[in-house]
Every structure is written in structure tokens, then in C-alpha cells.
C-alpha positions as CSV (number, residue, x, y, z in Angstrom):
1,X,0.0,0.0,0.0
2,X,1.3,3.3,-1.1
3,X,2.3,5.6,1.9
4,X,2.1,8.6,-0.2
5,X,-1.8,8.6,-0.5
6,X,-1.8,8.6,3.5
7,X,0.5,11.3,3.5
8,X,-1.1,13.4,1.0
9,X,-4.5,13.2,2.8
10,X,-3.2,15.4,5.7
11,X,-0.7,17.9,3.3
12,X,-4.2,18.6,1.8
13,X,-5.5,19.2,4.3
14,X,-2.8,20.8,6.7
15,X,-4.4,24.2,6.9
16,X,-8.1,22.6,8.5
17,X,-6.1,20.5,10.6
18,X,-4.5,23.6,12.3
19,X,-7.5,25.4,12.3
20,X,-9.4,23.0,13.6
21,X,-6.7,22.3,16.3
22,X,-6.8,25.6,17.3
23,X,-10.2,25.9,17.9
24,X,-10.3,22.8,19.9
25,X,-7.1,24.0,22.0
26,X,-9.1,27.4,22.6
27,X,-12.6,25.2,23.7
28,X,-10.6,23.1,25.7
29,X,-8.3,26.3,27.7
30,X,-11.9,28.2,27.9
31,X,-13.3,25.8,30.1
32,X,-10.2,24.8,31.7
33,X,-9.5,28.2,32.6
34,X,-13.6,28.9,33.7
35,X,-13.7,26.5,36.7
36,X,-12.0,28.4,39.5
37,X,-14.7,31.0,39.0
38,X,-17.8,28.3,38.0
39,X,-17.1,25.9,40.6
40,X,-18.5,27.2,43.2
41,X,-21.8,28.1,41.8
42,X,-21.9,25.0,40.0
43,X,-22.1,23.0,43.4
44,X,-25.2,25.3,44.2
45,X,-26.9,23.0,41.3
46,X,-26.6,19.9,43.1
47,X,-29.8,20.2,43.5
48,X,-31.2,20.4,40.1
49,X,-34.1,18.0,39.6
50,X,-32.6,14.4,39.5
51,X,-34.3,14.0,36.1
52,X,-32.4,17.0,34.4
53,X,-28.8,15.6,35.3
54,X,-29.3,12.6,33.8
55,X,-30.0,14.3,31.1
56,X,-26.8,15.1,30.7
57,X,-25.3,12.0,31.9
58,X,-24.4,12.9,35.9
59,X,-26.1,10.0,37.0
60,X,-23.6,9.2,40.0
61,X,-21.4,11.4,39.0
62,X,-19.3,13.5,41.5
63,X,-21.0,16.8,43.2
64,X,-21.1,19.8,40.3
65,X,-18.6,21.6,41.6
66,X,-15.7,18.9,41.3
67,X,-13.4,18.6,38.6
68,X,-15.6,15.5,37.2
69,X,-18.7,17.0,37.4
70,X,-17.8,20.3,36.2
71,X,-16.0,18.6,33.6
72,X,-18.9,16.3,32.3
73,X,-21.3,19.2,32.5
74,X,-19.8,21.8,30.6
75,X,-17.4,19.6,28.3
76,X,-17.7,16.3,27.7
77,X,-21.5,16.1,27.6
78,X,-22.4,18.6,24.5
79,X,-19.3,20.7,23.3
80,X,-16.4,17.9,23.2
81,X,-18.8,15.2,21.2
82,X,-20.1,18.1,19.1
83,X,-16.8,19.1,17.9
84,X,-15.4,16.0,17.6
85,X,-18.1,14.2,15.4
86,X,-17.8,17.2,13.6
87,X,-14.9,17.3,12.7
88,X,-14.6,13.7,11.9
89,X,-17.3,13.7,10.0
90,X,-16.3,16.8,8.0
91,X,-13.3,14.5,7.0
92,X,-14.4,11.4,6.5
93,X,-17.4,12.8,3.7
94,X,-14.6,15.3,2.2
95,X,-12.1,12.7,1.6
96,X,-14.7,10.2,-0.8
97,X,-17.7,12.5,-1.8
98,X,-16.1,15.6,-1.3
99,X,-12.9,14.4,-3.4
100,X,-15.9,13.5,-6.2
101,X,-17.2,16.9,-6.0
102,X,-14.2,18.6,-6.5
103,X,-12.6,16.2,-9.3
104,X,-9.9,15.1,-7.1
105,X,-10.8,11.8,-7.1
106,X,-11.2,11.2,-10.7
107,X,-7.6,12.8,-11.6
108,X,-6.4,10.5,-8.5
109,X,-8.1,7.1,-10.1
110,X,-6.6,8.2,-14.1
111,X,-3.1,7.2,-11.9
112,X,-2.6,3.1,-11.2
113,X,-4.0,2.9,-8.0
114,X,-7.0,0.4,-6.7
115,X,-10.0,2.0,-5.2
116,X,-9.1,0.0,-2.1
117,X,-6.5,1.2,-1.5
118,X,-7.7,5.1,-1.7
119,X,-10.5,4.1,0.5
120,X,-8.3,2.2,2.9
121,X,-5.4,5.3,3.2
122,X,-8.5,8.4,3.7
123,X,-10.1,6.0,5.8
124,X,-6.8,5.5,8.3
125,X,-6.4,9.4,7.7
126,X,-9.7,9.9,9.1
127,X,-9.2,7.9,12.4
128,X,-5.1,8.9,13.1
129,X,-6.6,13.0,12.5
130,X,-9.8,12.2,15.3
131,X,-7.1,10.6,17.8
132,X,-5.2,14.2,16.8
133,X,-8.8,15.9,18.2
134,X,-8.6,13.8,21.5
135,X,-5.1,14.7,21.7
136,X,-5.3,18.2,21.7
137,X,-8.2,17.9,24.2
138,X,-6.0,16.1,26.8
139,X,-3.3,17.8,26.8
140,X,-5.4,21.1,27.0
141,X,-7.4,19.6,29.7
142,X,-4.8,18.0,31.7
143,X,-2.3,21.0,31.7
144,X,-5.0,21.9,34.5
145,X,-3.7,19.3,36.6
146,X,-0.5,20.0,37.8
147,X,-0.9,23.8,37.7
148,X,-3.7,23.4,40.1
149,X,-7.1,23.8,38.5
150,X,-7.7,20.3,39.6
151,X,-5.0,19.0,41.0
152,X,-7.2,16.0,42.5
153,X,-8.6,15.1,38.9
154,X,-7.1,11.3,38.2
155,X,-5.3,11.8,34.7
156,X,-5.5,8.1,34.0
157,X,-9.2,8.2,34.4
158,X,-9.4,11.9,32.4
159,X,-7.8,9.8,30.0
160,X,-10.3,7.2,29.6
161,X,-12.8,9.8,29.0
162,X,-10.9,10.8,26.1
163,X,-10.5,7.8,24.6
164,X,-14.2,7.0,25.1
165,X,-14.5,10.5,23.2
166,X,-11.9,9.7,20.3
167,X,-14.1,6.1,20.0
168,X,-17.6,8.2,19.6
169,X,-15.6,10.2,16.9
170,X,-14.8,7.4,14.8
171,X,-17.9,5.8,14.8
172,X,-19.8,9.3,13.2
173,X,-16.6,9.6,11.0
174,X,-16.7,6.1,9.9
175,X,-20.4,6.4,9.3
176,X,-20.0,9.7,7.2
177,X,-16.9,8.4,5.0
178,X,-18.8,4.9,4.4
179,X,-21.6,6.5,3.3
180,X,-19.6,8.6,1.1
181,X,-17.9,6.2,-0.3
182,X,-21.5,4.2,-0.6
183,X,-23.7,6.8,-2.5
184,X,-20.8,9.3,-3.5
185,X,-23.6,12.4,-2.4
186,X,-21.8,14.4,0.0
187,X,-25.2,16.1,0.7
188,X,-27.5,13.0,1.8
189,X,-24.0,11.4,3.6
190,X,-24.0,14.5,6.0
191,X,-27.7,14.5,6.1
192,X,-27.7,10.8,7.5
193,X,-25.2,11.1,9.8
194,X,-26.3,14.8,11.5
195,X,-30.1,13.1,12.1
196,X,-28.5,9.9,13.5
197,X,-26.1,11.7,15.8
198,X,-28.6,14.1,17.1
199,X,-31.6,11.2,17.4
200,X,-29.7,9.0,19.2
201,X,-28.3,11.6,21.5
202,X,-31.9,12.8,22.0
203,X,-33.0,8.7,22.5
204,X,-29.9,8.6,25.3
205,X,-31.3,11.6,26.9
206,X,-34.9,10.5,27.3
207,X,-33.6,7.3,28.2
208,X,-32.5,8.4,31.2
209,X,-35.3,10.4,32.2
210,X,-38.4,8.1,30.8
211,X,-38.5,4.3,32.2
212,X,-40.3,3.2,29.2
213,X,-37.3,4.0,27.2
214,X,-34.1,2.8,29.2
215,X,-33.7,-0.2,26.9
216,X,-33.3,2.5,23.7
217,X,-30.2,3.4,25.1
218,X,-28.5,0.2,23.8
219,X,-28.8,1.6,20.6
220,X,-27.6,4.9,21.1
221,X,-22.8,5.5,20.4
222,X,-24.1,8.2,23.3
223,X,-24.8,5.5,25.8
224,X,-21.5,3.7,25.1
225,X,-19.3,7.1,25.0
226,X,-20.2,8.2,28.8
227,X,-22.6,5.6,30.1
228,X,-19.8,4.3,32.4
229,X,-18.7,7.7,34.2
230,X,-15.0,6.9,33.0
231,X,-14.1,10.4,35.1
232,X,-15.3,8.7,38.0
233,X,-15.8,5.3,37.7
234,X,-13.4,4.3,34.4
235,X,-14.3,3.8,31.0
236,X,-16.3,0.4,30.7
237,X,-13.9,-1.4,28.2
238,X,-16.7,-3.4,26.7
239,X,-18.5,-0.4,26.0
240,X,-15.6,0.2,24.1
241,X,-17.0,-3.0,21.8
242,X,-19.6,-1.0,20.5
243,X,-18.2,2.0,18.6
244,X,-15.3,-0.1,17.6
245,X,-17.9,-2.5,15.6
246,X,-19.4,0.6,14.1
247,X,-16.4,1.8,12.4
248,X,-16.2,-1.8,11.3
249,X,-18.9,-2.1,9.5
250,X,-18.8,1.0,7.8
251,X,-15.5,0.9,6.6
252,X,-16.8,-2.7,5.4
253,X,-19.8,-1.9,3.6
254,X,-18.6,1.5,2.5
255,X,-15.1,0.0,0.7
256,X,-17.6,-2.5,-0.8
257,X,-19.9,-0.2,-2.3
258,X,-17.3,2.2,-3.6
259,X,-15.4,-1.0,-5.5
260,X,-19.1,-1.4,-7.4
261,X,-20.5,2.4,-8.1
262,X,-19.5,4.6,-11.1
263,X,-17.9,7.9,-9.5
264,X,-19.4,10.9,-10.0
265,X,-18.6,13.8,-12.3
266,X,-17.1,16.7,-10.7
267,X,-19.4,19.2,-9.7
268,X,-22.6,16.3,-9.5
């Protein structure tokens, strides 16, 4: 397999990367920087209907005004998997249907190279740029460690959080880049994968909050990402399982169905 496909997908693409970086750093230092001044307040809301915080997932989660639940609350709950799927998702639809679009791919297929292989190097892209996302996130986040922010904040377990994060990322991006590569309609790709990732957050919400409904969770990558507390309890490695299998299949049936499909003109 040609290394120089990998390596071209991030030269491409060098410039979002850094943006996109950036922005994350600056999400990441906002809130870090924001908790000396919310913590406090935040432990007020402790006693917030029991229904609303599990809502948002803080179910047996520390006290609001601790490093984990501040943490959860403001970041990890909304903003972090918001950004993340994002961004992965941004990437994994650019690099088949957006590459379409643009006629990229069909000056990159007039050179001897399988389809697999294109598929196989933007997909790898995809997933080594998402760990970037959780990277930046980490070491953002954790700088607040050993200055003090949260000096009693376990790093191992902040860790596992991220990883859980990185995992949700995948399984969006995967899911956005196999249905790229499946239909070659960067339109309808990003279409399916905003309405499942905002369904099945809304499902693992109401799951928490309406009885009737806590078996739906099981089918929600939102139950899997923080279902476990991993800032509290550590991540739930079979949980893991689930996100993992995701990015599976989709690299599966999307490689397939882009082997079989004529590409589309530029600009179609």
C-alpha cells in the first residue's frame, strides 16, 4: 500500500487541521480556565431535579462543583462530542464525496491505483486526525492538573474519558466516510449522519429520564461514550466494543460499495 496517499491526505488538508486544532485548543483552555470562577456556583446546582442531570449523563457522577462533574457538564456532555463528530465527519465525507465533488478523485483514479486502496489510506487518515482531536483535548485539559485547576482530577481516568470521546468520533466519521464512499452524495451522507447523531443523543437523553425508554439506550454510540462515568468510575472497556464494531462495518460496507459504483462527475 502506497504511503504517499496517507500522506497526502493530511498535506491537503494541513491548513483545517490547524485550524481545527486551534479551535479545539481554545474550547478546551476556555473551560479549563472557567472553573476556578464556576465551581463554586456550580455545586449550588446539586440540586437540580434528579431527572435534568441525567440528562446530561451525571447519574452518580461527583458533586457539580468537582473537577468530574464540572468537567462532564460543561465539556464532555455537549461541546467535546459536538466538535469531535464534527470534525470527523467533516473528514471522513470530504475525503470520498467531497474528493468527487471537486474532481480530485477522478484525476487520482486516471493514476494506477486500486480503489481500495484510496479508500483504505482516507479512511486511516480519518481515524489517526480524530485521535489528533482527543489529543489536543488532553493535553489542554490535563495542563489543569499540575498547575492546580484540579490538582485531585485522576489523569488516567481523564484519560479514559478521552478515549471513550476519540471512540464516539470514529464511529460518526466512519459512518460519514462509508456513506460517502457508498452513494458518493456528500449532501445526503451528512444529512444521515447529523439526524442519526442528534436522534440518538436525544433517545440517550430521554432514556435516562423516561423508564419506558431505558432499553433504547443500547442503541444509542451516546450510551456507550459516557454511560460508564470513565471520570469517576473508568471507561467500561466493553462499551468500548460498541463503537469499535461501528467503524467496522462502515469501513466494510462502504469499501464495498465504492469498489461497485461509477464515480461521480465533478461538480454532480
Amino acid at each position: 500500500m502506497s504511503k504517499v496517499l496517507f500522506r497526502r491526505a493530511f498535506k491537503d488538508r494541513r491548513r483545517s487541521f490547524a485550524w481545527w486544532a486551534l479551535g479545539l485548543a481554545l474550547l478546551g483552555g476556555m473551560y479549563t480556565a472557567l472553573f476556578p470562577s464556576l465551581g463554586d456556583l456550580l455545586s449550588q446546582l446539586d440540586e437540580y431535579p434528579e431527572e435534568i442531570l441525567k440528562a446530561f449523563g451525571l447519574e452518580g457522577v461527583a458533586q457539580l462543583g468537582t473537577p468530574e462533574g464540572y468537567l462532564q457538564l460543561e465539556l464532555f456532555s455537549i461541546m467535546a462530542p459536538i466538535s469531535v463528530i464534527v470534525f470527523a465527519t467533516v473528514l471522513g465525507v470530504g475525503a470520498i464525496a467531497g474528493a468527487e465533488r471537486s474532481g480530485e478523485m477522478e484525476l487520482l483514479m486516471a493514476n494506477p491505483i486500486s480503489r481500495t486502496t484510496v479508500f483504505v489510506q482516507r479512511f486511516a487518515a480519518m481515524l489517526i486526525a480524530t485521535v489528533g482531536t482527543g489529543v489536543v483535548f488532553w493535553i489542554v485539559t490535563s495542563i489543569g492538573i499540575p498547575v492546580g485547576v484540579w490538582p485531585d482530577l485522576d489523569n488516567w481516568k481523564l484519560t479514559q474519558a478521552l478515549i471513550s470521546l476519540v471512540l464516539l468520533g470514529w464511529a460518526f466519521g466512519s459512518l460519514g466516510l462509508g456513506l460517502s464512499g457508498a452513494t458518493g452524495n456528500s449532501g445526503l451522507s451528512y444529512s444521515i449522519v447529523g439526524a442519526t447523531a442528534l436522534g440518538t443523543f436525544v433517545l440517550n437523553s430521554f432514556s435516562k429520564t423516561i423508564d419506558g425508554l431505558d432499553p433504547a439506550k443500547w442503541a444509542s454510540p451516546f450510551h456507550y461514550y459516557l454511560g460508564s462515568s470513565p471520570l469517576t468510575d473508568g471507561i467500561n472497556w466493553w462499551h468500548t466494543l460498541v463503537p469499535l464494531a461501528i467503524t467496522a462495518v462502515a469501513f466494510v460496507v462502504g469499501l464495498y460499495m465504492f469498489n461497485r459504483r461509477d464515480l461521480k462527475q465533478p461538480g454532480g
